[in-house]
C-alpha positions in Angstrom: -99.4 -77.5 155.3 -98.8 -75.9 152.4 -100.4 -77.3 148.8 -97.4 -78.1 147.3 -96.9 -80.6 150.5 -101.0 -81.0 150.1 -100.7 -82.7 146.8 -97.5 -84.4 147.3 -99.2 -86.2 150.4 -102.1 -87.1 148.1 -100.1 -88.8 145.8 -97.9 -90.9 147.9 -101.8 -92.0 149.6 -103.1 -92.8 146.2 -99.9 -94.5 144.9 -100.2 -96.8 148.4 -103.6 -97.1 147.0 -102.6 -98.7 143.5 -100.1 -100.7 145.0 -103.3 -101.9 146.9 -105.2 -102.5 143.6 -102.4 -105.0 142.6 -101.7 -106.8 145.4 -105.3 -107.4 145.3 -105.2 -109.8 142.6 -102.3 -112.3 142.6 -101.5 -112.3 138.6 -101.4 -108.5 138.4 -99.0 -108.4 141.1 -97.6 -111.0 140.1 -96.6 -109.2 136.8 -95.4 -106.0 138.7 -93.4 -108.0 140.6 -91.9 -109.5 137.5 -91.7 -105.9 135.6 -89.9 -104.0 138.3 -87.5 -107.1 139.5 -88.6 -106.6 142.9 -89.1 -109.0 145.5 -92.3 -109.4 148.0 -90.1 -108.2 150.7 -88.7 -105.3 148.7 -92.1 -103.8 148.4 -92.6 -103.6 152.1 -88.8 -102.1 152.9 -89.5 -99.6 150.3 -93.1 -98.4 149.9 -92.6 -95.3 152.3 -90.0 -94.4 149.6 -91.2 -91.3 147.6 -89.0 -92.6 144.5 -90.6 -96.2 144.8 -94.5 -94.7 145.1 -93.3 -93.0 141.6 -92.4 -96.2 139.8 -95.8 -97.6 141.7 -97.5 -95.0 139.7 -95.2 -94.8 136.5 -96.0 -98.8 136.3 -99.7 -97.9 136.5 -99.5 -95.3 133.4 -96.9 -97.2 131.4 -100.8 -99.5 131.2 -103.8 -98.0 129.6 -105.8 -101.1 130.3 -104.8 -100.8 133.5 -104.4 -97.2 134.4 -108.6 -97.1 133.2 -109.6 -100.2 135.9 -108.1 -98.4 138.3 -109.5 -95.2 138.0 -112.7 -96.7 137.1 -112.0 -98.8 140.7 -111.4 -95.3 142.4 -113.4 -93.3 141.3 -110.7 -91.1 139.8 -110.2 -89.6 135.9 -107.0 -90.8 134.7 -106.0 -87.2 134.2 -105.9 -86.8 137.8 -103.9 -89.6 138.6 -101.6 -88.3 135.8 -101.8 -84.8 137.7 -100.6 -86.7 141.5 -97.8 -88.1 139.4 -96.3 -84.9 138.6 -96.0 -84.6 142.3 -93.4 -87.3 142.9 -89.9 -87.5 142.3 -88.7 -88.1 138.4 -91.5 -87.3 137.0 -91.7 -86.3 133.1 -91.5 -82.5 132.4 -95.2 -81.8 130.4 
């Protein structure tokens, strides 16, 4: 596998993983829910979707607050998960 496909892979796992982190706790997914105008059943039909792991992670960043208790959750530096988001589809030139 190359390390393009290497870091692609990673960031689909840990935007399954933050998706995780909000379904963990009803009013934070709640609020995604809300914020993306998906519903409960959308999430399953779509989360093998590169695009949809994207706005999983763009939701994340788009929330310091947030973005910090997960990576604090994770044991990853936000700058990292900024890094895996460059990996999926639409992502902001830097």
């Amino acid at each position: 596998m190359k390390n393009s496909d290497t870091n692609t892979h990673q960031a689909e796992v840990v935007a399954l993983d933050v998706l995780r982190f909000l379904a963990c706790e009803p009013e934070r997914f709640s609020r995604f829910l809300s914020l993306s105008g998906l519903a409960l059943q959308d999430i399953s039909a779509q989360a093998g979707e590169p695009s949809f792991l994207a706005s999983v992670m763009d939701y994340l960043l788009s929330d310091e607050k947030l973005l910090l208790e997960y990576a604090e959750n994770d044991s990853l530096q936000p700058q990292t998960i900024v890094s895996l988001r460059q990996k999926l589809p639409g992502a902001p030139r830097q």
